[in-house]
C-alpha positions, 0 to 999 in steps of 0.5 A, a space after each residue: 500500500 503506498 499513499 502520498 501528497 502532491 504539492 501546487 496546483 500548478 507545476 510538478 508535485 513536490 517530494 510525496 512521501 509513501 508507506 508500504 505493507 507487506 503482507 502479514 504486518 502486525 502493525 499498519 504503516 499508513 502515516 502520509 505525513 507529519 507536522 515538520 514534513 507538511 510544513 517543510 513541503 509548503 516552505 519547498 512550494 513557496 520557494 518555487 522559481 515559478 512564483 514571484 520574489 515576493 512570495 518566494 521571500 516568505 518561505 524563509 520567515 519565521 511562524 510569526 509571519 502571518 503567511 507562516 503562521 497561516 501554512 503552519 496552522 494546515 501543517 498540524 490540521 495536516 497531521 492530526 487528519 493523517 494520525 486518525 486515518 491510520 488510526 482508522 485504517 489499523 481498526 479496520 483488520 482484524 490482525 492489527 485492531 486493538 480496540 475490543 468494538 472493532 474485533 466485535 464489529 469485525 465479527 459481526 460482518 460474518 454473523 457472529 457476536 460477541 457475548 457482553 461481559 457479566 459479573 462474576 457471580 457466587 452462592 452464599 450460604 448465611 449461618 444464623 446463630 440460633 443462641 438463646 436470645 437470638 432472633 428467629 429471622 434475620 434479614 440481610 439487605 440487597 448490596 450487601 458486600 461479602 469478601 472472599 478469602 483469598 488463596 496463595 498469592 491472590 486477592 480477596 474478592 468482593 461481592 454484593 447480595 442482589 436482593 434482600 434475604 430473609 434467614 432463619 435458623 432452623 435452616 442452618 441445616 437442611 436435609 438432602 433430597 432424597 427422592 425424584 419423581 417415580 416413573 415406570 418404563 415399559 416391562 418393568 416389574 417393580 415399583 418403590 413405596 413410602 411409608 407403606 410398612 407392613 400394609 403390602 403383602 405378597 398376594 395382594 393386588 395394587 391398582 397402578 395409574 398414571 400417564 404416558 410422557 408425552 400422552 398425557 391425555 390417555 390415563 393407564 390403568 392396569 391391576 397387578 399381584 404383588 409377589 414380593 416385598 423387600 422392606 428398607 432395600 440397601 439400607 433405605 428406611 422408610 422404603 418399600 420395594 414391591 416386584 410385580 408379578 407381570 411388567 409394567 404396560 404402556 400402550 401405543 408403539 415407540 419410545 419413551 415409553 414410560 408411565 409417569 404421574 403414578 398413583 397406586 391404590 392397595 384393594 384391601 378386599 376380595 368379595 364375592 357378588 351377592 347370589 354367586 351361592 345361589 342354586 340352580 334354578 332347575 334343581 328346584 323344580 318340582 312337579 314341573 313347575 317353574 322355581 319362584 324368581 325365575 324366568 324360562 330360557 327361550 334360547 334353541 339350537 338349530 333345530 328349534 330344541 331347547 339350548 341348554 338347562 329350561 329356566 335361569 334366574 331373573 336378573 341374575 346378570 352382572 350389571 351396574 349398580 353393582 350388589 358385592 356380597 357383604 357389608 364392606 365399609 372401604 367401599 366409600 365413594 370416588 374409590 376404586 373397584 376391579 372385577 377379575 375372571 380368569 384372565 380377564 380385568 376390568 377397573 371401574 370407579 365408584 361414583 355411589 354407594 348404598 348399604 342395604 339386606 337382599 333376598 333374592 335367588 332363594 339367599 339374604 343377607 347384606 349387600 353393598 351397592 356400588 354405582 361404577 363408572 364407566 359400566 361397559 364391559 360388566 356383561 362378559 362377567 359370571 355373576 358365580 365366578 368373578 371376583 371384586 377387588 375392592 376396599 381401595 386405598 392410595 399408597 406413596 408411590 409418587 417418588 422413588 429414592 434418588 440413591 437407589 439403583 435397579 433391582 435384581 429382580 428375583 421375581 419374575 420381570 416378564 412383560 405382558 405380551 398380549 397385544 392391544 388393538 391400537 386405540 385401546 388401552 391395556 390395563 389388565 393382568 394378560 386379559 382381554 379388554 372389553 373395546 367400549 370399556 377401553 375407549 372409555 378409560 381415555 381420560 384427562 389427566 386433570 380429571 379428579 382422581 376417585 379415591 379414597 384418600 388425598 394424595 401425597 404433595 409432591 
C-alpha cells in the first residue's frame, strides 16, 4: 500500500512521501505525513522559481509571519487528519485492531457476536446463630458486600447480595433430597413405596395409574399381584420395594415409553357378588313347575330344541349398580373397584354407594351397592365366578429414592405380551379388554382422581 501528497496546483508535485505493507504486518504503516514534513513541503512550494520574489521571500520567515503562521496552522490540521486515518485504517483488520468494538464489529460482518461481559457471580450460604436470645429471622439487605478469602498469592474478592434475604435458623441445616419423581418404563416389574410398612403383602393386588410422557391425555390403568416385598432395600428406611408379578404396560408403539404421574391404590378386599351361592334354578323344580324368581330360557339350537338347562334366574346378570356380597365399609365413594375372571380385568370407579339386606335367588343377607363408572364391559362377567377387588386405598408411590439403583429382580420381570388393538388401552393382568370399556378409560389427566384418600404433595 503506498499513499502520498502532491504539492501546487500548478507545476510538478513536490517530494510525496509513501508507506508500504507487506503482507502479514502486525502493525499498519499508513502515516502520509507529519507536522515538520507538511510544513517543510509548503516552505519547498513557496520557494518555487515559478512564483514571484515576493512570495518566494516568505518561505524563509519565521511562524510569526502571518503567511507562516497561516501554512503552519494546515501543517498540524495536516497531521492530526493523517494520525486518525491510520488510526482508522489499523481498526479496520482484524490482525492489527486493538480496540475490543472493532474485533466485535469485525465479527459481526460474518454473523457472529460477541457475548457482553457479566459479573462474576457466587452462592452464599448465611449461618444464623440460633443462641438463646437470638432472633428467629434475620434479614440481610440487597448490596450487601461479602469478601472472599483469598488463596496463595491472590486477592480477596468482593461481592454484593442482589436482593434482600430473609434467614432463619432452623435452616442452618437442611436435609438432602432424597427422592425424584417415580416413573415406570415399559416391562418393568417393580415399583418403590413410602411409608407403606407392613400394609403390602405378597398376594395382594395394587391398582397402578398414571400417564404416558408425552400422552398425557390417555390415563393407564392396569391391576397387578404383588409377589414380593423387600422392606428398607440397601439400607433405605422408610422404603418399600414391591416386584410385580407381570411388567409394567404402556400402550401405543415407540419410545419413551414410560408411565409417569403414578398413583397406586392397595384393594384391601376380595368379595364375592351377592347370589354367586345361589342354586340352580332347575334343581328346584318340582312337579314341573317353574322355581319362584325365575324366568324360562327361550334360547334353541338349530333345530328349534331347547339350548341348554329350561329356566335361569331373573336378573341374575352382572350389571351396574353393582350388589358385592357383604357389608364392606372401604367401599366409600370416588374409590376404586376391579372385577377379575380368569384372565380377564376390568377397573371401574365408584361414583355411589348404598348399604342395604337382599333376598333374592332363594339367599339374604347384606349387600353393598356400588354405582361404577364407566359400566361397559360388566356383561362378559359370571355373576358365580368373578371376583371384586375392592376396599381401595392410595399408597406413596409418587417418588422413588434418588440413591437407589435397579433391582435384581428375583421375581419374575416378564412383560405382558398380549397385544392391544391400537386405540385401546391395556390395563389388565394378560386379559382381554372389553373395546367400549377401553375407549372409555381415555381420560384427562386433570380429571379428579376417585379415591379414597388425598394424595401425597409432591
Amino acid at each position: 500500500m503506498t499513499a502520498g501528497l502532491t504539492g501546487g496546483r500548478r507545476g510538478a508535485p513536490t517530494d510525496q512521501p509513501t508507506t508500504a505493507n507487506p503482507p502479514g504486518q502486525p502493525r499498519l504503516r499508513r502515516r502520509v505525513d507529519t507536522h515538520a514534513s507538511a510544513l517543510a513541503r509548503m516552505r519547498t512550494d513557496l520557494a518555487d522559481p515559478r512564483h514571484d520574489l515576493a512570495v518566494r521571500s516568505l518561505a524563509a520567515q519565521g511562524t510569526d509571519e502571518v503567511s507562516i503562521a497561516l501554512l503552519d496552522a494546515w501543517a498540524v490540521v495536516a497531521d492530526v487528519v493523517a494520525f486518525y486515518s491510520e488510526r482508522v485504517a489499523t481498526e479496520g483488520f482484524l490482525r492489527t485492531a486493538t480496540q475490543l468494538r472493532s474485533v466485535r464489529e469485525l465479527a459481526r460482518t460474518l454473523g457472529y457476536g460477541l457475548r457482553p461481559g457479566v459479573a462474576a457471580q457466587a452462592d452464599l450460604a448465611f449461618t444464623v446463630e440460633t443462641a438463646p436470645g437470638a432472633p428467629e429471622i434475620a434479614t440481610v439487605d440487597a448490596g450487601t458486600p461479602i469478601q472472599s478469602v483469598p488463596g496463595p498469592g491472590q486477592l480477596p474478592q468482593t461481592f454484593e447480595t442482589t436482593e434482600a434475604l430473609e434467614a432463619r435458623g432452623s435452616w442452618n441445616v437442611l436435609p438432602v433430597v432424597d427422592a425424584q419423581p417415580q416413573a415406570l418404563s415399559r416391562g418393568v416389574a417393580w415399583l418403590w413405596l413410602r411409608g407403606a410398612l407392613g400394609a403390602v403383602r405378597p398376594g395382594d393386588s395394587l391398582l397402578i395409574r398414571g400417564a404416558r410422557s408425552g400422552f398425557e391425555a390417555i390415563d393407564h390403568r392396569q391391576v397387578r399381584r404383588v409377589q414380593t416385598v423387600a422392606a428398607a432395600p440397601e439400607g433405605l428406611d422408610g422404603w418399600l420395594q414391591v416386584g410385580l408379578d407381570q411388567g409394567i404396560a404402556v400402550i401405543g408403539p415407540g419410545f419413551p415409553a414410560v408411565l409417569e404421574d403414578l398413583q397406586v391404590d392397595l384393594f384391601g378386599e376380595r368379595a364375592r357378588l351377592f347370589g354367586a351361592n345361589a342354586p340352580d334354578p332347575n334343581l328346584l323344580v318340582v312337579d314341573d313347575k317353574q322355581p319362584p324368581g325365575s324366568v324360562p330360557v327361550t334360547d334353541t339350537d338349530s333345530d328349534g330344541v331347547p339350548d341348554g338347562p329350561p329356566y335361569a334366574w331373573a336378573g341374575y346378570g352382572v350389571t351396574s349398580p353393582l350388589e358385592v356380597d357383604g357389608d364392606h365399609p372401604g367401599v366409600l365413594k370416588d374409590s376404586w373397584l376391579a372385577l377379575r375372571q380368569g384372565d380377564s380385568t376390568e377397573i371401574y370407579a365408584v361414583t355411589a354407594v348404598v348399604r342395604e339386606s337382599a333376598a333374592k335367588w332363594t339367599v339374604s343377607g347384606p349387600v353393598t351397592i356400588a354405582t361404577l363408572t364407566p359400566d361397559a364391559g360388566l356383561a362378559g362377567f359370571d355373576r358365580q365366578r368373578v371376583s371384586v377387588l375392592c376396599t381401595s386405598s392410595a399408597l406413596a408411590a409418587e417418588s422413588s429414592p434418588t440413591s437407589a439403583s435397579s433391582p435384581a429382580a428375583p421375581w419374575s420381570s416378564r412383560p405382558a405380551t398380549r397385544r392391544c388393538r391400537r386405540g385401546a388401552v391395556c390395563c389388565c393382568a394378560g386379559g382381554s379388554t372389553s373395546p367400549t370399556a377401553a375407549s372409555d378409560r381415555r381420560r384427562s389427566r386433570q380429571r379428579p382422581s376417585p379415591r379414597a384418600t388425598p394424595p401425597v404433595p409432591r
